[in-house]
N, C-alpha and C positions, 0 to 999 in steps of 0.2 A: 446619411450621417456626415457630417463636416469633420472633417479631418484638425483638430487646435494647429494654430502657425506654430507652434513648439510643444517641446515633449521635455521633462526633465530628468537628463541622460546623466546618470553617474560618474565623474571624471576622470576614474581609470578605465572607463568604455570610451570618453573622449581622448584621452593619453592611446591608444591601441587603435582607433581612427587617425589620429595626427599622425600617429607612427607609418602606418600604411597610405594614408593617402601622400605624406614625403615622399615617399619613394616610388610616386609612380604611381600607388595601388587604387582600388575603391574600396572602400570600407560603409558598408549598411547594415542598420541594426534590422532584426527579422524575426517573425518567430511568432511563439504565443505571447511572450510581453507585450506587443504592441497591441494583439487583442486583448488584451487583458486593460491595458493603458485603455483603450476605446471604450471597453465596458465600465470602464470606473472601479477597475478592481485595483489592487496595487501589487506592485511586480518589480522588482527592482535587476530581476537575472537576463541581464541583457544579452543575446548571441548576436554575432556579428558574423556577416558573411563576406567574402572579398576576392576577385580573380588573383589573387596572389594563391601559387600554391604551397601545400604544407610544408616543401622544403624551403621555399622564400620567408614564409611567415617562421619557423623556427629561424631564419639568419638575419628575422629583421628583430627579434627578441631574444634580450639575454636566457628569459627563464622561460622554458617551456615544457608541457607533458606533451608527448604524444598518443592523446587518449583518445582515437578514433580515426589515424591517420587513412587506414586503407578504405576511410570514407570521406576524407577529406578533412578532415578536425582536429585541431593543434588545442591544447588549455592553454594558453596565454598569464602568467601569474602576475599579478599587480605588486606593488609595492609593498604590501599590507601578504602577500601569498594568498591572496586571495583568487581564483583560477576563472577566468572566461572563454568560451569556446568560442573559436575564431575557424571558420567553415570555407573552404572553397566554392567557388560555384561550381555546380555540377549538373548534370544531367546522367539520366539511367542509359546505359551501355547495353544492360541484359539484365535482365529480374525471373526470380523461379517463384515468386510470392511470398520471399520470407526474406531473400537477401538480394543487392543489388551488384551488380559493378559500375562504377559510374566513371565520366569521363569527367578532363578538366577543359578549361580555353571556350567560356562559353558565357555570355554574360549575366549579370541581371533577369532579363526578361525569363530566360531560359530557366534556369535556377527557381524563379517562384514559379512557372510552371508546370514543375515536379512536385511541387509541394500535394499536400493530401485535400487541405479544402479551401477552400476560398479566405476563410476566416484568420487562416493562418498564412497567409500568401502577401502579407503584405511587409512593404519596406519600407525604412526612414534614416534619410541620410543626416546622423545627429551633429554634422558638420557644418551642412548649406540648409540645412531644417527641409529638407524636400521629402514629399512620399510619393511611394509607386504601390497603385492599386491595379496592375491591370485583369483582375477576375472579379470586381465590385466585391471585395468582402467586405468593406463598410457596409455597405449597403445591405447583405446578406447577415450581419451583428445588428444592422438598425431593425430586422425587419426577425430575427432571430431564429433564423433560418443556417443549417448546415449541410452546404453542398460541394460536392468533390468538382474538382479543379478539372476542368474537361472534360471524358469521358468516362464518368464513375465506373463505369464496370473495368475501364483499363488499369484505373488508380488501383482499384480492391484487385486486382490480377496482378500489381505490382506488388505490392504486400498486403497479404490478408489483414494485417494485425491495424490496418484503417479502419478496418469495420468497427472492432470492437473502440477506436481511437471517437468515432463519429457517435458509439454510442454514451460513450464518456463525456464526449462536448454537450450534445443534445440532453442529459442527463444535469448535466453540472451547472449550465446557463438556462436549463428549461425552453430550449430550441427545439425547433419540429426539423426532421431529417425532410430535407427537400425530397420531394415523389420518385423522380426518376434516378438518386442517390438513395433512397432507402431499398428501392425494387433492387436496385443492383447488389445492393448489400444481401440483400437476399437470396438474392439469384447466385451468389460468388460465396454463401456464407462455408457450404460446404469444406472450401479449400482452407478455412482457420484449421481442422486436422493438420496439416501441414506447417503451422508455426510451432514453434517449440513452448515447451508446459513453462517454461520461465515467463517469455515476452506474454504471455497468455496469463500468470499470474499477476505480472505487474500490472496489467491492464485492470483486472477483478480489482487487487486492492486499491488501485487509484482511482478506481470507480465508486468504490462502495469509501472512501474518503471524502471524493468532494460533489458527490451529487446530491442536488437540493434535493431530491426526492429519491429515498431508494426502493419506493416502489415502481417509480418510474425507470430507475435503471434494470430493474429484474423482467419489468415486464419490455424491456428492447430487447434483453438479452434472450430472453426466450423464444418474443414475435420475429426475430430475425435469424432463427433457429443458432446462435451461439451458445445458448446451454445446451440442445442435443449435443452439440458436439463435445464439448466441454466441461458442461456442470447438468449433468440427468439427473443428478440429485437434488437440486434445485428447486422449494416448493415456493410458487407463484403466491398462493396463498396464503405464506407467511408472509410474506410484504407489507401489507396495509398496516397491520397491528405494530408491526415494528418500525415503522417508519415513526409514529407515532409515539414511540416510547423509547427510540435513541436519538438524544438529540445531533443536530450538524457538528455540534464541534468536539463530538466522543464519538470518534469514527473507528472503533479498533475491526479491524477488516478479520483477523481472525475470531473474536467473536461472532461477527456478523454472520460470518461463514457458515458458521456452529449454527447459527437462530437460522438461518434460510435453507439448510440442507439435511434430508435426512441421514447423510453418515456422513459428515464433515470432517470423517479422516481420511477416507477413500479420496474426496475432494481435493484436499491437498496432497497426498502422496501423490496422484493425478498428476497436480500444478506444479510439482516438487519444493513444494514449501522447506522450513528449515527443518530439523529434528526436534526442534525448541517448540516449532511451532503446530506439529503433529502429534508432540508427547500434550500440549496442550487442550489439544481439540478429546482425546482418547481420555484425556482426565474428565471433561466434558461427559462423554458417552459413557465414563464408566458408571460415575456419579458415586452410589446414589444423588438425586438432586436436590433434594431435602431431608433434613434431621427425619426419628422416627415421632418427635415432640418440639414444643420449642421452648422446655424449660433448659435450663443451663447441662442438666446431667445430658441430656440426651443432643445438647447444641455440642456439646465439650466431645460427644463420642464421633460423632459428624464431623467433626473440624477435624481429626484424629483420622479417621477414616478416609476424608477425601483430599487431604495433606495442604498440597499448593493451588489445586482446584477450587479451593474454597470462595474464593473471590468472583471465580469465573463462573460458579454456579448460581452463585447469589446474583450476578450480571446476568444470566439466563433469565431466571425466577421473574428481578423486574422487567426485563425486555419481553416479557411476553405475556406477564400479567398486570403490565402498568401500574405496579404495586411495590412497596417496600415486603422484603421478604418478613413473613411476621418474626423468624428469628434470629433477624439481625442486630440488634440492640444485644441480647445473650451474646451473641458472637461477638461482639465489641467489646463489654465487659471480661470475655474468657482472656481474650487478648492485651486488654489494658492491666489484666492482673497476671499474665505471662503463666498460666495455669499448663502445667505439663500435658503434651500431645503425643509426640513421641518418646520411644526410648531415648533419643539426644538428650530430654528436655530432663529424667531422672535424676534428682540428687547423686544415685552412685551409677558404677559403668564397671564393664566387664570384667575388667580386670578387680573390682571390692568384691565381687562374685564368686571368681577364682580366689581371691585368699580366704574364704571361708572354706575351700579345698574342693569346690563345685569343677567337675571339666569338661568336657564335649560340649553336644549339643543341649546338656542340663545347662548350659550358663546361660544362650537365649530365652530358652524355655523361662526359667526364671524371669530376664530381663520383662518380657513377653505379659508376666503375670502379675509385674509388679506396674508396669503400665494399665494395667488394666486395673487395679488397685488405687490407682492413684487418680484415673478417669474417672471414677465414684469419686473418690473422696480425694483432692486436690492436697487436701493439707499433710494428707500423709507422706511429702514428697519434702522429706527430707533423711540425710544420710541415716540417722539413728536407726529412724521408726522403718525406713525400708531393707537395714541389714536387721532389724529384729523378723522383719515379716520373711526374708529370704531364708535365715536360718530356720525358720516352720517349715518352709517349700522345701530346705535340701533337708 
């Protein structure tokens, strides 16, 4: 792969270059952007790497976070507040496989080094337009291959969370794991136990986002034993069928979740997903996952019953039957006429209940019967006709 004489670098990446290389510093763009620039994909989040350290690079910039310092990483804000990460060179000190300590005073060379694969190890100084390839990842993008930087089994023993990063790439570009980087990967898979259920989430849904193929992602994550460790719920077998029936650019990683494992709440309590996103999956498992019909009475009791789930069951149904669910049209209609489903949805409320002089737990009960009165027959859902039906109830 031929390297283009230029790259076109965003101006406040070159304002944040000028600034650092004034004073002395180096300033190189790094990262996955420039693979991504080589692949013909588009990327505009450029990281910069530079021997100035974090306390130099905060006193050479008015505005900065420090969102990563005890790894060397200053945000840098632009003009606009807009934030770029500005990185130290560094090199690993000590690594337990999950976290590093790393040194500074160490150049270039050293720095891409450490990086995880070849692919992402490359530099471009968007000042003198120069690049530094010293592990051929061009070469390893032209030939679309993904292999670790030196000695794989050392990489994956510095942090596990490579493995699942290599199956992500090799998933998302449709790259083969180079032989002696895959074996390692496997050989080393064990010690993913050892990352935390977060870094191991982000990983699942960044995978199951931009990989061209999600069958090809489930079948790395299994063949390299990261779903024993991880996701044993995991069924290989649903793969194929739903690859085919989600397309790339409706990537919701919590359903997907749902479609590929048999208890997709266990899964995320596992990965510590949100609350949001476990009450999600559990509306999923509750179900039911279809009406007991798919006329309007029986679509109207269904929508009722499975409340906020409804969306996400009818996304199951087609995700795995490559089909419009037959009572989704009903369910469109229930919805564009705002047909009552819950007690919320009642012309009256607890308190027109109690002034009929109803108290305790008779005012649900009621509420309870008049929802269910008005699931038959929609039209009844008005103030009159549901204080005449209440007063028959009390």
């Amino acid at each position: 792969m031929t390297f283009p004489a230029t790259i076109e670098v965003p101006e406040p990446i070159l304002d944040i270059a000028r600034t650092l290389e004034k004073a002395g510093f180096e300033a190189w763009c790094v990262g996955g952007t420039l693979r991504d620039i080589l692949l013909g994909h588009s990327n505009t989040d450029y990281d910069i790497a530079t021997n100035a350290t974090p306390d130099q690079v905060q006193r050479l910039f008015p505005r900065t976070v420090g969102i990563g310092i005890k790894y060397g990483t200053v945000g840098v804000l632009d003009r606009s507040r807009q934030l770029h990460e500005v990185t130290t060179f560094r090199r690993d000190v000590t690594t337990d496989g999950r976290h590093a300590v790393v040194a500074y005073g160490v150049e270039l060379a050293e720095d891409l080094a450490r990086r995880d694969f070849t692919i992402n190890a490359l530099a471009y100084h968007p000042l003198r337009r120069e690049w530094r390839d010293p592990f051929d990842g061009a070469a390893d993008l032209q030939r679309g291959v993904v292999r670790a930087v030196g000695d794989p089994g050392e990489r994956f023993r510095e942090d596990y969370l490579r493995i699942l990063r290599a199956l992500r790439f090799a998933a998302r570009f449709d790259f083969q794991i180079e032989p002696g980087t895959w074996q390692a990967a496997r050989t080393a898979a064990s010690g993913l136990a050892q990352l935390s259920a977060e870094r191991v989430r982000d990983e699942w849904y960044k995978g199951l986002r931009t990989a061209r193929s999600i069958e090809r992602l489930v079948s790395l994550w299994v063949d390299v034993g990261a779903a024993k460790v991880w996701l044993p719920e995991l069924e290989r077998e649903q793969a194929p069928s739903i690859a085919k029936t989600v397309p790339a650019g409706d990537r919701d990683p919590v359903l997907l979740t749902a479609l590929l494992s048999t208890a997709p709440s266990t899964v995320l309590r596992r990965l510590k997903a949100s609350n949001a996103e476990i009450d999600r999956v559990l509306g999923m498992e509750r179900g039911p996952e279809k009406p007991d019909g798919n006329d309007e009475r029986s679509v109207r009791r269904w929508l009722a019953a499975v409340g906020t789930s409804a969306d996400d069951l009818m996304s199951l149904w087609r995700s795995r039957r490559g089909a419009i669910p037959p009572w989704s049209s009903a369910a469109q209609e229930i919805r564009r006429r705002h047909d009552p489903l819950t007690r919320g949805d009642l012309a009256l409320n607890g308190t027109d209940i109690q002034a009929l002089g109803v108290t305790g737990p008779r005012v649900g009960q009621i509420l309870t019967e008049l929802l269910e009165r008005v699931l038959e027959r929609p039209e009844l859902n008005t103030r009159e006709a549901l204080l005449e039906i209440a007063r028959e109830l009390w």
